[in-house]
C-alpha positions in Angstrom: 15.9 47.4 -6.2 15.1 50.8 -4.9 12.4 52.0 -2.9 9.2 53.3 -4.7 10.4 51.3 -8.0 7.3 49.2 -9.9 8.7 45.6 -11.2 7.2 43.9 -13.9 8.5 39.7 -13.1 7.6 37.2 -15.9 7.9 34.1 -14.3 7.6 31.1 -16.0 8.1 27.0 -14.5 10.4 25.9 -16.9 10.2 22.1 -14.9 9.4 18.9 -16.7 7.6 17.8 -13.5 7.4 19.7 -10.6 4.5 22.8 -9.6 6.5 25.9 -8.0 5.0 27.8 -5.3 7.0 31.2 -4.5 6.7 34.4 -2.6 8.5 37.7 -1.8 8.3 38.0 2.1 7.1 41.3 2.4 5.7 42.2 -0.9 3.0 41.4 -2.7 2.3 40.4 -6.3 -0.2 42.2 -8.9 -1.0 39.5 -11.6 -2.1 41.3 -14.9 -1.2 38.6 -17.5 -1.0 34.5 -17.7 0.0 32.5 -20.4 0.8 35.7 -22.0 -2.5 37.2 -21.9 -3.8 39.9 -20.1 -6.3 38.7 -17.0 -9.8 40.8 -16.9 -9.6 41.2 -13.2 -6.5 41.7 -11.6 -5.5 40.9 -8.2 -3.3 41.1 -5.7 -1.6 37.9 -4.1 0.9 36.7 -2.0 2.1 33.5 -3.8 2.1 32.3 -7.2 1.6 29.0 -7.9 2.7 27.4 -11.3 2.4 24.4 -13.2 4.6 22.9 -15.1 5.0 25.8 -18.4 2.5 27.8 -17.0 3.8 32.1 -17.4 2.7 34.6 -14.7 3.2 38.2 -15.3 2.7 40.7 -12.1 4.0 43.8 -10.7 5.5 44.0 -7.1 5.8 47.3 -5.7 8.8 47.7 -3.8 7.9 49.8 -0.6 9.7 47.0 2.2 13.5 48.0 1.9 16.1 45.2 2.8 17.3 42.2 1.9 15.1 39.1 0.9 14.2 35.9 -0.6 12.6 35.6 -3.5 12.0 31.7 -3.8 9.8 28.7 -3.2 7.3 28.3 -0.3 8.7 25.0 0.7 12.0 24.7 2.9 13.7 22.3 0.8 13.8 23.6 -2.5 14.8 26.8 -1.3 17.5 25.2 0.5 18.7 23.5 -3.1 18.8 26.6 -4.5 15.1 27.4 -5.6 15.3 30.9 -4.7 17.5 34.7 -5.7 18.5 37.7 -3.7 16.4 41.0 -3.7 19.0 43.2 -2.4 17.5 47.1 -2.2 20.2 49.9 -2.7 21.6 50.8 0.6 20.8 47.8 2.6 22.8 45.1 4.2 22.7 42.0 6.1 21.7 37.9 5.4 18.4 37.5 2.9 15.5 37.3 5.0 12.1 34.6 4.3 9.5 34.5 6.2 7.3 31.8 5.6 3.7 33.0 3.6 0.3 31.9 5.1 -1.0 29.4 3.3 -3.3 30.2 0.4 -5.9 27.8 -2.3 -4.7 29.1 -6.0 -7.7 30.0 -7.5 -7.5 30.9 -11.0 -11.2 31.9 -11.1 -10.4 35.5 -8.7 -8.4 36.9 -11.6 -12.0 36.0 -14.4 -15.2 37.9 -14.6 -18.6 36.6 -14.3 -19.7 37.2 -17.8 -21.7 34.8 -19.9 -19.9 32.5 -21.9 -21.8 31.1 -25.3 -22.7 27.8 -25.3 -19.9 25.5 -27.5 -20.9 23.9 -30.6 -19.4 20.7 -29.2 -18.1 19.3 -25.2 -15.2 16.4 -25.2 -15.9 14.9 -21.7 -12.2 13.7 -20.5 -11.7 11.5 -17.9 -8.2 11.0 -16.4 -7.2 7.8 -14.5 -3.8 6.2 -13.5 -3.2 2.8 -14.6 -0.9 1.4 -11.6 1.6 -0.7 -12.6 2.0 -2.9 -9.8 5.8 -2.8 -9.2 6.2 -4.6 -12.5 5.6 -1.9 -15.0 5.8 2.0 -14.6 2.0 3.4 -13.8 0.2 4.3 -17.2 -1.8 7.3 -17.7 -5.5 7.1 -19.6 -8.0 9.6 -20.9 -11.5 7.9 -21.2 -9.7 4.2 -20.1 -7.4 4.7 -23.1 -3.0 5.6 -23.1 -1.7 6.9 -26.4 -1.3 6.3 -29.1 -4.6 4.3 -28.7 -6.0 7.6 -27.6 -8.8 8.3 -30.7 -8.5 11.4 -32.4 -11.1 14.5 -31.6 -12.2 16.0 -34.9 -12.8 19.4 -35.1 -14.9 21.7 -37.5 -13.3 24.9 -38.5 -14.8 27.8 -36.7 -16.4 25.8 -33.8 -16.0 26.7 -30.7 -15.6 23.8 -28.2 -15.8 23.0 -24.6 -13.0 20.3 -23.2 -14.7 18.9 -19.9 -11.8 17.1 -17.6 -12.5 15.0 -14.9 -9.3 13.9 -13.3 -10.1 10.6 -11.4 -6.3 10.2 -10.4 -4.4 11.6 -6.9 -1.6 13.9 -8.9 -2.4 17.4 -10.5 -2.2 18.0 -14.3 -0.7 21.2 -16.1 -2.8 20.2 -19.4 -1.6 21.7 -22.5 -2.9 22.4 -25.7 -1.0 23.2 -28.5 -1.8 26.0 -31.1 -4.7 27.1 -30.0 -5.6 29.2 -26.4 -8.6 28.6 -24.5 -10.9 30.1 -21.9 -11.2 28.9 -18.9 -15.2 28.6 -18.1 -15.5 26.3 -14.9 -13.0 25.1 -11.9 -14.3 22.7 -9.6 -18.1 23.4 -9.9 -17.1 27.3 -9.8 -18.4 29.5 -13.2 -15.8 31.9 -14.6 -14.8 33.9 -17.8 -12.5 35.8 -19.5 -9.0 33.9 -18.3 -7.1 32.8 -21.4 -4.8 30.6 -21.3 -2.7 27.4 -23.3 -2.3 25.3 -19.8 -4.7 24.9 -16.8 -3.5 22.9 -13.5 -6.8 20.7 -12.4 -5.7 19.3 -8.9 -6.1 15.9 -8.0 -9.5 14.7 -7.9 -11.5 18.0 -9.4 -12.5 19.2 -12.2 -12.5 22.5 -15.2 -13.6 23.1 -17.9 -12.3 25.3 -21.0 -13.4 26.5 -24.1 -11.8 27.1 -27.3 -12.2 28.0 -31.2 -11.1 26.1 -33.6 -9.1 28.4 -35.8 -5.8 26.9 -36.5 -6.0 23.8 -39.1 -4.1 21.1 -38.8 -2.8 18.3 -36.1 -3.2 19.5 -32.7 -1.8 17.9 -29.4 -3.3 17.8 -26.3 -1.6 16.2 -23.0 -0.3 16.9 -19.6 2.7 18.9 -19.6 4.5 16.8 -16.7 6.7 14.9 -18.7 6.6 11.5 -17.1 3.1 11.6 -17.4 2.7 12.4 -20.7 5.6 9.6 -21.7 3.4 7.2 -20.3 0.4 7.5 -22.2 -1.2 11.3 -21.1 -1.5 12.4 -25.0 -4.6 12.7 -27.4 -4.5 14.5 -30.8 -6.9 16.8 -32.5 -7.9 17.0 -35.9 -9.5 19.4 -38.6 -12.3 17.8 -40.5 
């Protein structure tokens, strides 16, 4: 890097089951897009945190010349390797981290606080783990149910629809769905707007909300995007009438 230089970093988590947390001691990070899609209200943060699949997009001006970490917030995966070298032209010497305060991801900063129109339709989604007791590996369930036994959500072309999720269970979800992006409308009780996206992390025991339009026949899958937790039942299709 050089001194004065603007960089554009897409980032995306390309895990099958872990979040990623990461920072740039020194610098900070300008998010203008996730998912792919440009955020209404930009803002500047210190860490990025990303579910599994989710895409950042920010700038980082490069005004703090030396040589640094650019890697996870936690010791131990930067210590496996979860991390690369920002080297600036010119300067020398062992990569320096310095440990971030810690910060609450809140996707709701980077939304406006426009109206959103009311859905046509609301799926309420509840999301429990079914232990299994040292015998069997846990099961995952929307509304009490683990697919395939999930029932199938029909849709009206058109429509625009509201997915309500409740998650009940102690483990975060990346929750995915395919073909289609939504707009986030509510986390945790808090009202926002304009933040599309294809995968929203709800943290244990909250909730969110999303809205999207139907306008994309066919079979549609919706589940959590960690993959252990969608092997074990975390998986509900959608349908066009």
């Amino acid at each position: 890097m050089r001194r004065g230089e603007r960089i554009l970093f897409r980032i995306l988590n390309a895990s099958a089951t872990d979040d990623v947390s990461i920072a740039l001691p020194g610098h900070h990070f300008k998010v203008i897009a996730m998912d792919g899609n440009p955020v209404p209200n930009p803002q500047i943060v210190d860490v990025l945190l990303l579910g599994v699949a989710e895409r950042i997009d920010a700038i980082v001006e490069m005004n703090e010349p030396g040589v640094w970490v650019f890697g996870s917030t936690r010791d131990a995966e930067r210590t496996k390797g979860m991390g690369i070298v920002i080297e600036y032209a010119g300067q020398q010497g062992e990569p320096k981290w310095i440990t971030p305060i810690k910060t609450k991801w809140d996707y709701t900063i980077f939304g406006s606080d426009a109206a959103t129109p009311e859905p046509d339709a609301r799926f309420e989604m509840i999301f429990e783990k079914a232990p299994g007791n040292r015998v069997d590996f846990n099961r995952w369930t929307i509304n009490g149910k683990s697919f395939p036994n999930t029932p199938e959500l029909v849709l009206q072309l058109g429509n625009r629809y509201r997915l309500v999720f409740n998650n009940k269970s102690g483990d975060s979800h990346p929750l995915h769905l395919h073909r289609h992006s939504f707009e986030i409308t509510n986390i945790a009780g808090k009202r926002t707007a304009g933040v599309m996206k294809d995968v929203v992390s709800v943290t244990r025991q909250s909730t969110a909300e999303v809205d999207f339009i139907a306008n994309n026949p066919g079979l549609t899958l919706f589940h959590c995007h960690t993959q252990i937790h969608m092997d074990f039942g975390f998986m509900q299709l959608l349908k066009y009438a």
